[in-house]
C-alpha positions as CSV (number, residue, x, y, z in Angstrom):
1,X,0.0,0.0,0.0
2,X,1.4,3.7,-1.1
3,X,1.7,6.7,0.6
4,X,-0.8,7.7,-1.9
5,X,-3.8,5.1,-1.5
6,X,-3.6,5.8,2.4
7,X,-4.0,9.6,1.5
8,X,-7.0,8.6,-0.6
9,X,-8.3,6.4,2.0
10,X,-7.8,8.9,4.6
11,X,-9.5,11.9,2.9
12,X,-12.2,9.3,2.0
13,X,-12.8,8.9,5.9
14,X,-12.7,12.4,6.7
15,X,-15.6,12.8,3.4
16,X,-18.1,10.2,4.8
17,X,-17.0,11.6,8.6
18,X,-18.5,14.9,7.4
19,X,-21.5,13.3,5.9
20,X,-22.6,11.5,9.4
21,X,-22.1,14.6,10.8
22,X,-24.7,16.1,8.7
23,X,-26.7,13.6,8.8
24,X,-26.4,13.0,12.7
25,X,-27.7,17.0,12.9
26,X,-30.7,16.4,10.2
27,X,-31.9,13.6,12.3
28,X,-31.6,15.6,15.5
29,X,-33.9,18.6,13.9
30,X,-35.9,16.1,12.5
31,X,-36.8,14.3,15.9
32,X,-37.1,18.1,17.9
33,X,-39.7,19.1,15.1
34,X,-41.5,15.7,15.9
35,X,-41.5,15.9,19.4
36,X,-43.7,19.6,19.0
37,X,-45.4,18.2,16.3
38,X,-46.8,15.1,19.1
39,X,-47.0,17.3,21.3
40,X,-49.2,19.7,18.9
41,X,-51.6,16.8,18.3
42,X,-52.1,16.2,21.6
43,X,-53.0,19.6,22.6
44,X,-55.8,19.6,19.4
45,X,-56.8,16.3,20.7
46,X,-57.8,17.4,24.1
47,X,-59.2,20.9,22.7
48,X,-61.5,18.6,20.4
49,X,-62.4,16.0,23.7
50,X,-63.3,19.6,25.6
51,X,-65.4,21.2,22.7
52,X,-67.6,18.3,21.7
53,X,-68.2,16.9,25.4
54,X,-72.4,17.6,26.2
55,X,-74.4,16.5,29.4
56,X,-74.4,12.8,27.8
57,X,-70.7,12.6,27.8
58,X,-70.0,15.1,30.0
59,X,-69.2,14.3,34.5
60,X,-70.9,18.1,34.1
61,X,-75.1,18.4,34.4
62,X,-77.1,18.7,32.1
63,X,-77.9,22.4,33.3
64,X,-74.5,23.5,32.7
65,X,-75.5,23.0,28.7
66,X,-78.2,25.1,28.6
67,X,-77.6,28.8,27.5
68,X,-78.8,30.5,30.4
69,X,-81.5,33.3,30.0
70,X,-80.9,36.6,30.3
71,X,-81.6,38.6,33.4
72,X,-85.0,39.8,34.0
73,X,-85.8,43.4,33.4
74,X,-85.6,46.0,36.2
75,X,-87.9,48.5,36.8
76,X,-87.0,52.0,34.9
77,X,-85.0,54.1,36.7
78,X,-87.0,57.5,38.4
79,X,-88.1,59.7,35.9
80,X,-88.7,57.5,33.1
81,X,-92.1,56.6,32.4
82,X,-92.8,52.5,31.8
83,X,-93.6,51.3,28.5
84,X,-97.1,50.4,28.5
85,X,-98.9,48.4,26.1
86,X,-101.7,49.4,23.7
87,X,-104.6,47.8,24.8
88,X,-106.4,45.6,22.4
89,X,-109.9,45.6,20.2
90,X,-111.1,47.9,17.4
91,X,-110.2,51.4,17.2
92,X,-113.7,52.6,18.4
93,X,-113.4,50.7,21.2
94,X,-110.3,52.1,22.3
95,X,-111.1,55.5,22.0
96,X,-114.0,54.7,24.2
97,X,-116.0,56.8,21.4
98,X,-119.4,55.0,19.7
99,X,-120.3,55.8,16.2
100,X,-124.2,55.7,15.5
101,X,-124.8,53.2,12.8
102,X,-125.9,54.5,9.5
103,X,-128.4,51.7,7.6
């Protein structure tokens, strides 16, 4: 063996040595960008578990559910006059006025 086939073999070594490295840092990336992307998936998962969970599924009542109503009106604050309804029935009788019937 020559002084120059162990050259070659040695700048071969130091070529493929390189390449591992490379490699050895792709993979590293590779497995970080994994690890968020798991850990990604599991955060949609349990978003998706909370968001479609009702009373039937739910340890939650079935109360809990329900949109609640809103809160009942208060009584108008002084000075304000209440909003009354019109009261009901023909016009005639509203205005408490009779019209004589013309045959």
């Amino acid at each position: 063996m020559g002084v120059r086939t162990e050259q070659a073999y040695q700048q071969r070594i130091a070529e493929l040595t390189a390449q591992l490295a490379q490699r050895d840092a792709t993979i590293a990336a590779l497995r970080q960008q994994v690890t968020e992307l798991f850990k990604h998936v599991a955060d949609l998962l349990a978003q998706v578990a909370r968001l479609s969970k009702n009373f039937s599924n739910s340890s939650k009542p079935p109360s809990s559910d329900i949109v609640k109503p809103p809160p009942p009106r208060t009584a108008p604050a002084a000075g304000r006059k209440a909003f009354h309804r019109r009261p009901e029935g023909p016009p005639a009788s509203r205005t408490g006025a009779f019209h004589a019937r013309t045959d």
